[in-house]
DSSP file (Angstrom, degrees, kcal/mol; ACC not computed):
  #  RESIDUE AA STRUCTURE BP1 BP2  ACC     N-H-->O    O-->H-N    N-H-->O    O-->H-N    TCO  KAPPA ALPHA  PHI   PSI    X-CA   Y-CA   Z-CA
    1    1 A X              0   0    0      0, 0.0     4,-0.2     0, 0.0     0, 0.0   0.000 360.0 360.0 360.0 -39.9  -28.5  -12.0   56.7
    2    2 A X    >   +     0   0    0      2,-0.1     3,-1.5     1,-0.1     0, 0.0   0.876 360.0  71.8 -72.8 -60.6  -26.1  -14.9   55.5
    3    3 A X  G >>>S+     0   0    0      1,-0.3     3,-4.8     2,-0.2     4,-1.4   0.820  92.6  43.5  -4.5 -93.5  -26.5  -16.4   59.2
    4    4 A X  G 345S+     0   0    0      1,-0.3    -1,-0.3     2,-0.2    -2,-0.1   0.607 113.4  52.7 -72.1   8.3  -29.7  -17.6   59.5
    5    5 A X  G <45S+     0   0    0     -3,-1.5    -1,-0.3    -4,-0.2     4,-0.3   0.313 113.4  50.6-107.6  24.7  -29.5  -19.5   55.8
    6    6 A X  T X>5S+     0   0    0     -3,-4.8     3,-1.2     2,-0.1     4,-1.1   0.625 112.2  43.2-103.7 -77.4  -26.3  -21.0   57.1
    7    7 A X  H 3X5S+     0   0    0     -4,-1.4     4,-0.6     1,-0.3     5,-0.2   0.660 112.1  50.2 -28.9 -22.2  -27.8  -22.2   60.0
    8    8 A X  H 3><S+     0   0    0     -5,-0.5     4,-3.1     2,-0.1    -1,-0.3   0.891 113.9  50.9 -89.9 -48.3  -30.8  -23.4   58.4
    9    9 A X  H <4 S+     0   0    0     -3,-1.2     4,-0.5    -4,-0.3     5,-0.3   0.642 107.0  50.9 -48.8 -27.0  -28.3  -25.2   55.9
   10   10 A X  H  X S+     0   0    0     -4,-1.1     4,-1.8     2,-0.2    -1,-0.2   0.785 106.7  53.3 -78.3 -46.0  -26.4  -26.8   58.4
   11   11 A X  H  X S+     0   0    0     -4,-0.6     4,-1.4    -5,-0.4     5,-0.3   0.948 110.6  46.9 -79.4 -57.7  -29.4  -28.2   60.2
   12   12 A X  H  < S+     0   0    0     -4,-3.1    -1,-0.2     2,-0.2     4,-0.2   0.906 106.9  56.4 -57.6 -20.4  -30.8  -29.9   57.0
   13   13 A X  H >> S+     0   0    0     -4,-0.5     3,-3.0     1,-0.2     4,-1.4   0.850 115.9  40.9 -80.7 -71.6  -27.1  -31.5   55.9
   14   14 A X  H 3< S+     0   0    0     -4,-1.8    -1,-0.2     1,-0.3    -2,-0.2   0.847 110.2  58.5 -61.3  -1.3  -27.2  -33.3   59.5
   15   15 A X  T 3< S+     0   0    0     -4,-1.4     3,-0.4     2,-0.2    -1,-0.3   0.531 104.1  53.3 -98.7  -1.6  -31.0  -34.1   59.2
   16   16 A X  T X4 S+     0   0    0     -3,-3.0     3,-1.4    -5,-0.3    -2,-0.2   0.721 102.0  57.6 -95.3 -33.8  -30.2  -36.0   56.1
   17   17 A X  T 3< S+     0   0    0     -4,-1.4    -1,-0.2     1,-0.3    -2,-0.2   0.329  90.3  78.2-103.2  31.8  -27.8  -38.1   57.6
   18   18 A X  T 3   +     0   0    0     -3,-0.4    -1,-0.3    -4,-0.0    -2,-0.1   0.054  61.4 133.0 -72.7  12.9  -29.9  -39.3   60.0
   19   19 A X    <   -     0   0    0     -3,-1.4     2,-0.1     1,-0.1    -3,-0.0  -0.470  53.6-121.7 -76.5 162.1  -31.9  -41.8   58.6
   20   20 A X        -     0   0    0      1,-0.1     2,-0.2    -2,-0.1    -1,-0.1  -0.306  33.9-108.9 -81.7 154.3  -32.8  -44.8   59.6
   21   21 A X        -     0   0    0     -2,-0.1     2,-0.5     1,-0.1    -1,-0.1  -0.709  34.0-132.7 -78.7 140.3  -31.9  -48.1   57.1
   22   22 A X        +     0   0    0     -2,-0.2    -1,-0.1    -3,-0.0    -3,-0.0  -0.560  37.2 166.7-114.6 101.0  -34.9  -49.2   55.9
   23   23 A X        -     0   0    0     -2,-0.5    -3,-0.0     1,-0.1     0, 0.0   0.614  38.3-138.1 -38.6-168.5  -35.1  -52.7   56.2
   24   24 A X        -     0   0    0      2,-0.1    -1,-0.1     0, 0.0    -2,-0.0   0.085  45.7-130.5-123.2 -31.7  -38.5  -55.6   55.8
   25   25 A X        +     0   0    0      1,-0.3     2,-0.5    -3,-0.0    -2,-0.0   0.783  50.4 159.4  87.1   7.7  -37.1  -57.4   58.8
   26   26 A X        -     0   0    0      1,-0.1    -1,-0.3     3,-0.0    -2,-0.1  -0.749  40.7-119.5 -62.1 107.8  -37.3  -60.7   57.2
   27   27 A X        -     0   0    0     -2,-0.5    -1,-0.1     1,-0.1     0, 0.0  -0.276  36.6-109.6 -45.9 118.9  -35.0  -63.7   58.5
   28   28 A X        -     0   0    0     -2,-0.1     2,-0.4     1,-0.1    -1,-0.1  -0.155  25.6-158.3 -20.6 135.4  -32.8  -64.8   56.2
   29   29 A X        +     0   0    0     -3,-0.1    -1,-0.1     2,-0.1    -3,-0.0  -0.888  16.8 173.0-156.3  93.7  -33.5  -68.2   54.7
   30   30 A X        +     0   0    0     -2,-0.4     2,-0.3     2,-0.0    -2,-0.1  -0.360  47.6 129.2 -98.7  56.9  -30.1  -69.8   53.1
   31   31 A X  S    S-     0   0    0      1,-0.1    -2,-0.1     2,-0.0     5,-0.0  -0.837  72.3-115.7 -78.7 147.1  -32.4  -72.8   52.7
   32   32 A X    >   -     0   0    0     -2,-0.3     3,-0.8     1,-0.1     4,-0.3  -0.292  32.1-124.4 -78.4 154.2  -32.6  -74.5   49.0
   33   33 A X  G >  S+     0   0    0      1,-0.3     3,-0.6     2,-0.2     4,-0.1   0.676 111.2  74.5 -87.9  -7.4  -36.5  -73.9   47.9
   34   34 A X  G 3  S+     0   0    0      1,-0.2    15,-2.1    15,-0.1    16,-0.5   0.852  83.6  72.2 -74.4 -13.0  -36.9  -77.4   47.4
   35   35 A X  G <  S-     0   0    0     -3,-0.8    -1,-0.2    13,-0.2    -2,-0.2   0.803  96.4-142.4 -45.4 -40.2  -37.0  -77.4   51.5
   36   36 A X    <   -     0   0    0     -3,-0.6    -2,-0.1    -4,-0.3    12,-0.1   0.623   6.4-102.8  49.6 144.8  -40.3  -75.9   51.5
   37   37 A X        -     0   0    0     -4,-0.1    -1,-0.1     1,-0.1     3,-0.1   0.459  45.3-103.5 -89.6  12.0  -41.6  -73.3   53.8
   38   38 A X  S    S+     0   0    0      1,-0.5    -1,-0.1    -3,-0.1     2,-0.1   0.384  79.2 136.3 128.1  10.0  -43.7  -74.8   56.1
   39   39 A X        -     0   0    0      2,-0.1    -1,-0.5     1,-0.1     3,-0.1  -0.364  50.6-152.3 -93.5 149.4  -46.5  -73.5   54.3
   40   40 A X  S    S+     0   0    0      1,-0.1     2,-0.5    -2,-0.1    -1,-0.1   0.152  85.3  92.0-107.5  25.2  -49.8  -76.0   53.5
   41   41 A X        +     0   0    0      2,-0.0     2,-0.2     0, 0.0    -1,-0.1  -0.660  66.3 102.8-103.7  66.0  -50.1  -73.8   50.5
   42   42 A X  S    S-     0   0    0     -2,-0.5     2,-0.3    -3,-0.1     3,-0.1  -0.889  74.1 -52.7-136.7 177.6  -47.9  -76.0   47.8
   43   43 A X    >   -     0   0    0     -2,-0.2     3,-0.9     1,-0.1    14,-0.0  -0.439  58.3 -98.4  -9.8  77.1  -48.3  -78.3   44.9
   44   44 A X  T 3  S+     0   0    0     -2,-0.3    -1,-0.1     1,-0.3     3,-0.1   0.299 110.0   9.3  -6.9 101.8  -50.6  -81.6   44.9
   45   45 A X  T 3  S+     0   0    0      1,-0.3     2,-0.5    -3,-0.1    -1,-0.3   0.775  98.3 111.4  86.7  13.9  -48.4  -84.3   45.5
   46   46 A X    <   -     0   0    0     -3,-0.9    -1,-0.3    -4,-0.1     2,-0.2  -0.986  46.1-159.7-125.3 139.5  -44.9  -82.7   46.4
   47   47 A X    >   -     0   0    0     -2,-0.5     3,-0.6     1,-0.1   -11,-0.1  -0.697  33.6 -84.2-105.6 163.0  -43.7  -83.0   49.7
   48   48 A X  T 3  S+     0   0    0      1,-0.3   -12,-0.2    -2,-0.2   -13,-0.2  -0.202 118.1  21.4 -36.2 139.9  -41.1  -80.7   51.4
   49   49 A X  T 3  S+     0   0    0    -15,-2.1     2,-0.9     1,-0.2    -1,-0.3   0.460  84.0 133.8  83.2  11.2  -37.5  -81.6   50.7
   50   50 A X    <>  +     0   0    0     -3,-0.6     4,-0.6   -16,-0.5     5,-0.3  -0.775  25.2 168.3 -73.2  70.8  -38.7  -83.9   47.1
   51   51 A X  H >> S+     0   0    0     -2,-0.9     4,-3.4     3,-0.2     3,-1.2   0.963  70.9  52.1 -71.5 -35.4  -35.9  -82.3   45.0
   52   52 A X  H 3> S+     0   0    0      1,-0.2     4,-2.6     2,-0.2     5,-0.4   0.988 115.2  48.5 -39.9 -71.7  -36.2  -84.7   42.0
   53   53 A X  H 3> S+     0   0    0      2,-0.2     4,-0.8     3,-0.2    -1,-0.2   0.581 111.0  47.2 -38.2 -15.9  -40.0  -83.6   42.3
   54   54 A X  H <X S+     0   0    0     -3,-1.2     4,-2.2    -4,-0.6     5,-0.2   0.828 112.7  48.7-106.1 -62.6  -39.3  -79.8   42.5
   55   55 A X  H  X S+     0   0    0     -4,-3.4     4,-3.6    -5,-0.3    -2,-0.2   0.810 115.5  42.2 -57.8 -22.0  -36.9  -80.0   39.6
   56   56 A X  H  X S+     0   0    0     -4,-2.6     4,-3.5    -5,-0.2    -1,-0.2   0.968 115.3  54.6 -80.0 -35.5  -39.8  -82.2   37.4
   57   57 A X  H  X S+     0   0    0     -4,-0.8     4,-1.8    -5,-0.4     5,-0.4   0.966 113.9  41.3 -50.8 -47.6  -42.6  -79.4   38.9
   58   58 A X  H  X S+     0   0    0     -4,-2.2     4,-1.9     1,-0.2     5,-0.4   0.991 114.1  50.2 -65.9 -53.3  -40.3  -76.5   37.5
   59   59 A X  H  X S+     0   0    0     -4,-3.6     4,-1.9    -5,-0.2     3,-0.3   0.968 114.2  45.7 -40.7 -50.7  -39.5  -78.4   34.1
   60   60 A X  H >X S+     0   0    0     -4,-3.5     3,-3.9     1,-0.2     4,-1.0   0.895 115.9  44.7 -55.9 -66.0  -43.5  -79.1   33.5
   61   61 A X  H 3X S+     0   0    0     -4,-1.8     4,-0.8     1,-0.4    -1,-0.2   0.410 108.0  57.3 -88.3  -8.6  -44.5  -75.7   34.3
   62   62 A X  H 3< S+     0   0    0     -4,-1.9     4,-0.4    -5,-0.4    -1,-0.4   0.812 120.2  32.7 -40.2 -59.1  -41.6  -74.2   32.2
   63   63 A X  H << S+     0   0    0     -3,-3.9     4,-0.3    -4,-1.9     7,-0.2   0.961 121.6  51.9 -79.8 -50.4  -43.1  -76.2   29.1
   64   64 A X  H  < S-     0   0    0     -4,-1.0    -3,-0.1     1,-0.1    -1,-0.1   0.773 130.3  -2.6 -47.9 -46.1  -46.7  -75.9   30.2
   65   65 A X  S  < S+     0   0    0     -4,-0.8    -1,-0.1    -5,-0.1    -3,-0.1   0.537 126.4  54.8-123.5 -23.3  -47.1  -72.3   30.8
   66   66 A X  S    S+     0   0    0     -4,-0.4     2,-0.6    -5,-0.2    -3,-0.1  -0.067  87.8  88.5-115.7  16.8  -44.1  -70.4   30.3
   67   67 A X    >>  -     0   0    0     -4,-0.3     3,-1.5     1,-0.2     4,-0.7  -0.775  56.5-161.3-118.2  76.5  -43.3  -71.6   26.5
   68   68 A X  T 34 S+     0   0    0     -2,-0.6     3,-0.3     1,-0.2    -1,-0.2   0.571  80.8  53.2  -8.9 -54.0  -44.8  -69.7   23.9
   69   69 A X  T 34 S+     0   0    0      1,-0.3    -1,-0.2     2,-0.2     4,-0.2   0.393  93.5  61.8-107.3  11.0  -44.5  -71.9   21.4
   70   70 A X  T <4 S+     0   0    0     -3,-1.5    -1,-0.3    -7,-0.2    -2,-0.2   0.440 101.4  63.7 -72.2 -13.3  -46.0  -74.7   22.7
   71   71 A X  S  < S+     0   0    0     -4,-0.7    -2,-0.2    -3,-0.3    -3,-0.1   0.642  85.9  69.4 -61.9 -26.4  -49.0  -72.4   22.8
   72   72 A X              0   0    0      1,-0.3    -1,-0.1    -4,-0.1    -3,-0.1   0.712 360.0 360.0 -93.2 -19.5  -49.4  -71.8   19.2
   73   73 A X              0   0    0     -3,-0.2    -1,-0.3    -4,-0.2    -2,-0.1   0.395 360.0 360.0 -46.8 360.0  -50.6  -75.3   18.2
């Protein structure tokens, strides 16, 4: 009687430790974001690799959008 719920146990403990990792399969990118991705989906007037420009785009839109209390005026 004990048997077949050892056997049955056994089989599920080794079925567990066969999964697969699941990964996204993405390449890695230790590029800086001011690089840009290659994309023709960015900003008006910022070119790839502008880091003074990336840094001003992220200040406005810090102040612009993301600031609360510049909202309340």
């Amino acid at each position: 009687m004990m048997r077949p719920f050892i056997v049955i146990a056994a089989l599920a403990t080794l079925a567990a430790c066969g999964e697969k990792p699941q990964a996204l399969g993405l390449p890695k990118s230790d590029a800086p974001a001011f690089a840009g991705t290659g994309s023709s989906f960015t900003a008006p007037g910022w070119k790839a690799g502008d880091k003074p420009g990336w840094e001003q785009h992220l200040k406005a839109r810090q102040q612009n959008s993301q600031n609360d209390y510049s909202k309340m005026n």
